[in-house]
C-alpha positions in Angstrom: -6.9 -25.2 17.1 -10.8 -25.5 15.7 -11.6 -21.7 17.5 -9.6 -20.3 14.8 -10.7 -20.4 11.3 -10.9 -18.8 8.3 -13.5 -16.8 6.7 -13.9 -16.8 2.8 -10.6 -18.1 2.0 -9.4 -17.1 -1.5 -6.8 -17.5 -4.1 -5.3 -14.6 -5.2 -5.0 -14.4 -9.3 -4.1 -18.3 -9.4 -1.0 -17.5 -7.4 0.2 -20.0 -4.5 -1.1 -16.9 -2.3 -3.8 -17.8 -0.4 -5.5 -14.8 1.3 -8.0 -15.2 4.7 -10.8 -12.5 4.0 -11.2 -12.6 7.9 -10.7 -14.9 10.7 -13.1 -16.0 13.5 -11.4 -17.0 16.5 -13.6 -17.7 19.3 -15.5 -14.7 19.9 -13.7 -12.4 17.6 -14.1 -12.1 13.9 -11.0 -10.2 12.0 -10.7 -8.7 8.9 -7.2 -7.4 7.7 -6.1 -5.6 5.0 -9.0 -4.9 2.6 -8.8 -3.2 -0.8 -11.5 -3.1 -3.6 -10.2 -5.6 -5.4 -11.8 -9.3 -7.1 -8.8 -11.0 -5.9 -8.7 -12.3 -9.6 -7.4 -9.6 -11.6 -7.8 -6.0 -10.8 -10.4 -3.7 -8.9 -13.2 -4.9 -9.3 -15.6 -2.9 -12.1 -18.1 -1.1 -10.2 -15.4 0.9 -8.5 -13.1 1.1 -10.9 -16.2 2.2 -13.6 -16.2 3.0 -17.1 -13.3 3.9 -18.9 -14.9 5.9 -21.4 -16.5 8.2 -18.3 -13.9 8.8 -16.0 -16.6 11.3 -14.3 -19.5 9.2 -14.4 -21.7 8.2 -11.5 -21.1 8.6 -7.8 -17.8 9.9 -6.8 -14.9 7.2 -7.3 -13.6 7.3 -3.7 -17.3 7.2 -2.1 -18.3 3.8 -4.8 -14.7 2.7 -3.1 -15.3 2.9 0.6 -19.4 1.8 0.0 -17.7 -1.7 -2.0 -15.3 -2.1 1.4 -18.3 -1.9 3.9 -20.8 -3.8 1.9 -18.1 -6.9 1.3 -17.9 -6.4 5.2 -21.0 -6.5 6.0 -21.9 -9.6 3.8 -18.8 -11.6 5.9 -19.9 -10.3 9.0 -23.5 -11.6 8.4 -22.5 -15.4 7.1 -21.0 -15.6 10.7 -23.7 -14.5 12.5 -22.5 -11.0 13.4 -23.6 -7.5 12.4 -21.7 -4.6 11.8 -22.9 -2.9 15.3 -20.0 -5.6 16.7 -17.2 -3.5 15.1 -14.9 -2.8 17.8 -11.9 -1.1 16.1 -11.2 0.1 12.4 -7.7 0.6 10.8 -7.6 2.5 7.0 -4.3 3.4 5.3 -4.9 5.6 2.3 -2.4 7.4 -0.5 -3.8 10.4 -0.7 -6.0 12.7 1.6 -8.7 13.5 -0.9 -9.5 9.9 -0.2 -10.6 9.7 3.2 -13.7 12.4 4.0 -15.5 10.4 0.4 -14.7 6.7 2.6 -15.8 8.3 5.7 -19.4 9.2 4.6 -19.7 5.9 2.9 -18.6 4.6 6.4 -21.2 6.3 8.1 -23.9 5.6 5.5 -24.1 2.0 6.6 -22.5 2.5 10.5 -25.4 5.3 11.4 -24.2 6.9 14.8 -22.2 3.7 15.5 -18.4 4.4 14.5 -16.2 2.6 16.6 -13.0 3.4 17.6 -10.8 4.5 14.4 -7.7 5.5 12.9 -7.0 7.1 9.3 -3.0 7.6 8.7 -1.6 8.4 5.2 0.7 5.7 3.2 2.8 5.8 0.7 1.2 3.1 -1.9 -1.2 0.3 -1.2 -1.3 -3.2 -2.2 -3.7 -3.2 -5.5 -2.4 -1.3 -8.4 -5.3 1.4 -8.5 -6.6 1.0 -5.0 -7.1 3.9 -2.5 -8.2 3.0 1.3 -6.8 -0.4 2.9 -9.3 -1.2 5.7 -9.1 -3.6 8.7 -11.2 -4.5 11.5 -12.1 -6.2 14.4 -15.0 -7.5 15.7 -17.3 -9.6 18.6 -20.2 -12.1 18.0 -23.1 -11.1 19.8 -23.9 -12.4 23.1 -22.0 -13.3 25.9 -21.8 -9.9 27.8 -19.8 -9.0 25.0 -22.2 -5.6 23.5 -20.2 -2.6 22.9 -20.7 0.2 24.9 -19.3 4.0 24.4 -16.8 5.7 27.0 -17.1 9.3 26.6 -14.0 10.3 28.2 -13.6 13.8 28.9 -11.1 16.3 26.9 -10.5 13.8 23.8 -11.8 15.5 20.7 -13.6 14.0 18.2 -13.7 15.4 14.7 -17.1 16.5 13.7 -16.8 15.3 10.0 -15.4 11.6 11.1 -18.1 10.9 14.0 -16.1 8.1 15.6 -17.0 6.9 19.5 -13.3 7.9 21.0 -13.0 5.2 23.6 -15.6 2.0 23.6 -15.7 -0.7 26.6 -16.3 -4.3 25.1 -16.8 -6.9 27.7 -13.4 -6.5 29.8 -11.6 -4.8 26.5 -11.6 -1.3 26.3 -10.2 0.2 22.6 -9.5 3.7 22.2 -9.3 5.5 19.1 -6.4 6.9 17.5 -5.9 10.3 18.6 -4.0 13.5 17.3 -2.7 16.6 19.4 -5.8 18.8 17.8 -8.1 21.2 19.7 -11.7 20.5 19.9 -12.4 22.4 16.6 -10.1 20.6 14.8 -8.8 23.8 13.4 -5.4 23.7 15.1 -3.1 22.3 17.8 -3.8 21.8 21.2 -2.2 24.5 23.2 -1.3 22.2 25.4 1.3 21.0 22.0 1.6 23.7 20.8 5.1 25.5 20.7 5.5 28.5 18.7 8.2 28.7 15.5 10.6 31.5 17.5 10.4 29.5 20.6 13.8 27.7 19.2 14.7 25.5 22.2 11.2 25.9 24.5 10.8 22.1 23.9 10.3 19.6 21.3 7.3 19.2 18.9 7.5 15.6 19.3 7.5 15.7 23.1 4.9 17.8 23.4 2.3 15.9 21.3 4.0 13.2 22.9 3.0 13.9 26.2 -0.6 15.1 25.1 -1.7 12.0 23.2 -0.8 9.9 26.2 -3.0 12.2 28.2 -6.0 11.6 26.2 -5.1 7.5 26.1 -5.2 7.4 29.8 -8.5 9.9 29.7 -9.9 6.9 27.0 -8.7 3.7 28.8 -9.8 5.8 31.9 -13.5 6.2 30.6 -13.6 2.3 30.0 -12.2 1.4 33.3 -9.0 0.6 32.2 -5.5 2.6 33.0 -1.9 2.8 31.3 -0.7 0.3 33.3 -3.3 -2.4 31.8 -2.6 -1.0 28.3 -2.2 -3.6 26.1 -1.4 -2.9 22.6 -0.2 0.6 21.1 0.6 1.5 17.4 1.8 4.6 17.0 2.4 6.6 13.5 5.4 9.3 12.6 5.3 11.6 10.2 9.3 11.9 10.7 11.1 8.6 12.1 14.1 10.8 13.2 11.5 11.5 15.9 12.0 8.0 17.2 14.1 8.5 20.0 12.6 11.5 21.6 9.4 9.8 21.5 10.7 6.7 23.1 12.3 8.8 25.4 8.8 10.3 26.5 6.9 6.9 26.0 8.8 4.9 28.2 8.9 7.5 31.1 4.8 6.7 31.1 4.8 2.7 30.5 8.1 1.0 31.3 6.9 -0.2 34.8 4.0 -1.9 33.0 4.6 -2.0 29.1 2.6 -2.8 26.1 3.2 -4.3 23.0 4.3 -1.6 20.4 4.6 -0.9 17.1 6.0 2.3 15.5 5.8 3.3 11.7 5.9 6.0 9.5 3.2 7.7 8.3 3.0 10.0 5.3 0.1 12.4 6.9 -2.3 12.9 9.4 -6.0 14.7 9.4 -4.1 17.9 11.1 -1.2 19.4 9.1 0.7 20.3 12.3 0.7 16.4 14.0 3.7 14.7 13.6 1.9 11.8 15.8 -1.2 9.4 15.8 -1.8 6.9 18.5 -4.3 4.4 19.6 -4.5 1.6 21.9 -6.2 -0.2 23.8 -6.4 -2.5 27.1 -8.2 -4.6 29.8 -10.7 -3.2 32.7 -8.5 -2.7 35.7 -11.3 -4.5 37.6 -12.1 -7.3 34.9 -11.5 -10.6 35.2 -9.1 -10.7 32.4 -5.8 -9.8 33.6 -2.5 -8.5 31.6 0.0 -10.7 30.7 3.6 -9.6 30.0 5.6 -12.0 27.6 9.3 -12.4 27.5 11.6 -13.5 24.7 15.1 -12.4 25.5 16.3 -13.5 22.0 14.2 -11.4 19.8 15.3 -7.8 22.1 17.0 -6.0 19.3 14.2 -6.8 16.8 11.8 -4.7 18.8 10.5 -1.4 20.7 8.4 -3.0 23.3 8.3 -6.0 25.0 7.6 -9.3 22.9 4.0 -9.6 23.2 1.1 -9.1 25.8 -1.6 -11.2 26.3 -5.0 -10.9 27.6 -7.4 -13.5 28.0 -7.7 -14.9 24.0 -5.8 -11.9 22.5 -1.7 -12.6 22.0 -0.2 -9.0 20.5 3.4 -8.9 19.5 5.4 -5.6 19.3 6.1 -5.4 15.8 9.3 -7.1 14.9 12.2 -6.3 11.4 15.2 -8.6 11.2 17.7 -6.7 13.2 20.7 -7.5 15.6 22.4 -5.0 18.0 24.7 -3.8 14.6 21.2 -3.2 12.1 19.7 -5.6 9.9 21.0 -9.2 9.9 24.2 -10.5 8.4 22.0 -12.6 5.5 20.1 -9.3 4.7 23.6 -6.9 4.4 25.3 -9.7 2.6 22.7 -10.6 0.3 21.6 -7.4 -1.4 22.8 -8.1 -4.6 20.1 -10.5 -5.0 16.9 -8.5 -3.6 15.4 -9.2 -7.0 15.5 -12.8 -6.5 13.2 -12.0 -3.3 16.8 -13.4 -1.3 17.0 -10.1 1.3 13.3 -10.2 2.4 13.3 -14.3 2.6 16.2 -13.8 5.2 14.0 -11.0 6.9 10.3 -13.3 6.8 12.2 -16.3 8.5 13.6 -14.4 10.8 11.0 -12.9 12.2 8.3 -15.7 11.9 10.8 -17.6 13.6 10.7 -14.9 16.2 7.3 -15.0 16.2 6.7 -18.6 16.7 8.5 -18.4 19.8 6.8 -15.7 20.9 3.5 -17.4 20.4 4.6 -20.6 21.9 5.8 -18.9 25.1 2.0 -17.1 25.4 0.6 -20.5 24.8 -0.6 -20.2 21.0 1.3 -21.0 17.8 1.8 -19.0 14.5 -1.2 -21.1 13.2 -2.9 -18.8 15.1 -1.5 -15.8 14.1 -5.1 -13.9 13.1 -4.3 -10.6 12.2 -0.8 -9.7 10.2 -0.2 -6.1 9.0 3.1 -5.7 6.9 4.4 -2.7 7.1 7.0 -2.6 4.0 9.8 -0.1 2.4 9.2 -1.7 -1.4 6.2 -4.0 -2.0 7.9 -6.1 -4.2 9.0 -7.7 -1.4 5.6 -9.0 -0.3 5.6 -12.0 -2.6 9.2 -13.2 -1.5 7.8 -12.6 2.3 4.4 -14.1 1.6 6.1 -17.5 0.5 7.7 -18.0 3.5 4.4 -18.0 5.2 3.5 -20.8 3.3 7.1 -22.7 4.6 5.6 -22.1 8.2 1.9 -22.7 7.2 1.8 -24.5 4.0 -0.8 -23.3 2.0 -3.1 -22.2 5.0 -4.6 -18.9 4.1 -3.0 -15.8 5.8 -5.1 -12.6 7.1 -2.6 -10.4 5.9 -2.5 -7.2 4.5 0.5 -4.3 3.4 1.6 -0.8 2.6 4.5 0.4 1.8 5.6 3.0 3.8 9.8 4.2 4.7 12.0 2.2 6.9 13.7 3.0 10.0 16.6 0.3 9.9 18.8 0.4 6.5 18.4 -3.0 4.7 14.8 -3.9 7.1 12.4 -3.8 4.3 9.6 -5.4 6.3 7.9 -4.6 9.9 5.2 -6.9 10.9 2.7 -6.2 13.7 0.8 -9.5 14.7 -2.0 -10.4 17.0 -2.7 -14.3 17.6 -5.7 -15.9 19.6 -5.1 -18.5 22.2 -7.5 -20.9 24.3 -7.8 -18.3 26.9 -5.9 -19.5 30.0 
């Protein structure tokens, strides 16, 4: 469709990988998956500095996030937009000594204006040498579309990160990932808290559990918006044998009226004692845009929540893996011998583009449109073998994607993929 195109297309290290710096798509300008790098060879050399002195000039992480932001700001500006249109802000990082550096080059350019955010640990990134992997979204100007800050009451915001918790953007209200902290950021909630010798005096993970969805009702609340109109969730473990109990808890709260999910593991969180981040976010329950529930009965077992929601121009899928009822796919279990080859996580990509093409088609879009693609991975050496398969769906149409590696939940499922796609709105 001619409302979705890309933004600074670019080949990647004259590979057959061709990479979509952003994508606008009507209103909405995305940008997915973005590491220092010059797409060419390596990071580029103003981050990565001089070899020779390893300590010279301003701190490595803080030249890092600055190089993220300023590339941002320069797409955001060829399309007319500004960076006071940021509506949401993903970063994966390796290490925690990385984030309070990319944070204050955030805020250098931002100001007071940090939308809603969330900053989860990974194992690796993408780039050999690369340390924050950013994504965000964005509006054009105009149009009734202006951001405006929800201050919803009892959701903490930590002093050092600054970010507006819940923000209402024409009928779209996002809320920012939040953690089972006090207001002081010092400790749990006592609302979460349990205490070590209270052995059986409830779960950890249904505790914070049932706290963070507090504070994302409080947050879609402040917006005008409710649980029931939540639209899209992604929610990060620190332990993926907590699954169960936390869809145990999450589906008491949002199985009459579900949102798309996706569930991943995260190496660490900005509190020591969280096992959980979550953010979401959803449509006014007065708007004019209305939730849309879509079915696929076929893809079931390769997901947590339903297929996708839609609302208005905005398609999100629950993330999907190539799994049956028994655990990964017959062509991944049988094929292992020739992972190397790239055979296993072929298997998995056309599977679950497959899925996904069907799943856009029944919420009146196609994969074409497919403008925001996060995969989540157990080995990234299976992103090149995935990445070609793309370009059996697409052909060489460039793809807003980006990955981490990060553990799986399913033996053999190397890849998890959480998609949004824009359609015409209805």
């Amino acid at each position: 469709m001619s409302d979705v195109k890309p933004i600074a297309p670019v080949r990647i290290g004259q590979s057959d990988i061709f990479y979509a710096q952003g994508i606008q798509a009507g209103s909405w300008l995305f940008f997915t998956g973005h590491e220092a790098t010059d797409f060419e060879n390596d990071i580029v050399p103003q981050v990565a500095g001089i070899p020779g002195l390893p300590l010279g000039g301003a701190p490595r992480y803080l030249r890092e996030g600055k190089f993220i932001f300023d590339r941002f700001a320069k797409l955001i500006a060829a399309e007319g937009g500004d960076l006071r249109h940021i509506v949401r802000l993903d970063q994966y990082y390796p290490r925690a000594e990385c984030v309070n550096p990319y944070q204050r080059a955030r805020k250098a350019l931002l100001k007071e204006y940090v939308p809603p955010s969330t900053s989860v640990l990974m194992d690796e990134l993408l780039v050999e040498g690369a340390n924050m992997n950013v994504s965000l979204l964005a509006v054009l100007p105009g149009g009734g579309r202006e951001p405006k800050p929800a201050r919803p009451e009892g959701v903490p915001v930590p002093q050092h990160s600054g970010f507006i918790p819940s923000l209402l953007c024409g009928d779209y209200v996002f809320v920012a990932g939040q953690m089972p902290n006090n207001q002081e950021m010092t400790a749990l909630d006592p609302q979460a808290y349990r205490a070590p010798n209270a052995v059986w005096n409830g779960t950890d993970i249904r505790l914070q559990t049932e706290l963070l969805i507090t504070r994302l009702r409080a947050g879609l609340e402040a917006g005008g918006s409710s649980l029931g109109n939540a639209v899209k969730a992604q929610v990060y473990l620190t332990n993926l044998n907590d699954l169960p109990e936390f869809m145990d808890v999450w589906n008491g709260h949002f199985a009459a009226s579900p949102c798309a999910l996706t569930v991943v593991k995260t190496k660490g969180l900005g509190l020591l004692e969280s096992i959980i981040e979550i953010n979401i976010f959803g449509v006014r329950d007065e708007g004019k845009i209305k939730k849309q529930i879509i079915e696929h009965k076929p893809s079931a077992a390769m997901r947590l929540g339903p297929a996708a929601v839609a609302a208005g121009d905005l398609v999100c899928l629950s993330a999907l893996y190539a799994a049956d009822q028994n655990g990964a796919i017959p062509e991944v279990r049988n094929s292992g011998g020739l992972r190397y080859l790239g055979v296993p996580a072929q298997h998995q990509m056309r599977t679950i583009l497959s899925a996904a093409e069907e799943i856009c088609g029944s919420a009146g879009t196609s994969l074409a449109n497919v403008v925001r693609a996060h995969h989540f991975v157990g080995d990234l050496n299976v992103i090149y073998p995935a990445l070609r398969i793309w370009g059996e769906k697409l052909g060489t149409a460039p793809i807003p994607f980006g990955a981490v590696r990060t553990p799986m939940a399913i033996p053999g499922c190397d890849i998890v993929m959480d998609m949004w796609a824009y359609r015409v709105g209805p």
